[in-house]
N, C-alpha and C positions, 0 to 999 in steps of 0.2 A: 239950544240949551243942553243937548245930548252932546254933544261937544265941548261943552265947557265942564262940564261935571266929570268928562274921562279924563279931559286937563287935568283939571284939578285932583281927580283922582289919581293920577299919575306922580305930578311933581309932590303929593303929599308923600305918597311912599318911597318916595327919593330922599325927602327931607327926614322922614322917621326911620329910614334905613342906615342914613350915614349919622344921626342924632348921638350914636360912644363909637367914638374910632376905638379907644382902648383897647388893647386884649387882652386876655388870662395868661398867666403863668401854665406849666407843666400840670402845678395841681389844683388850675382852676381858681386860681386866686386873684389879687388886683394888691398893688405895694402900694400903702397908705402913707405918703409924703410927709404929712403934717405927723403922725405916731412911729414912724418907722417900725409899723406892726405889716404882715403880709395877712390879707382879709379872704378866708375861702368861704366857698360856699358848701356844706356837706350835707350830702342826700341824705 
């Protein structure tokens, strides 16, 4: 049972690691396709 729960615990944070390839822009942003707006996020 202690084996199959560090399985599992494994292959899930594989699965929720690679879940947005995407990446940011310079200033943290993401290019919104469908608005042709650039979307940042500001602290």
């Amino acid at each position: 049972m202690k084996t199959l729960s560090l399985i599992f615990t494994a292959v899930s944070l594989i699965v929720l690691s690679d879940a947005y390839s995407g990446g940011l822009d310079t200033n943290g942003g993401h290019y919104n396709r469908n608005t042709g707006n650039i979307t940042t996020i500001e602290s």
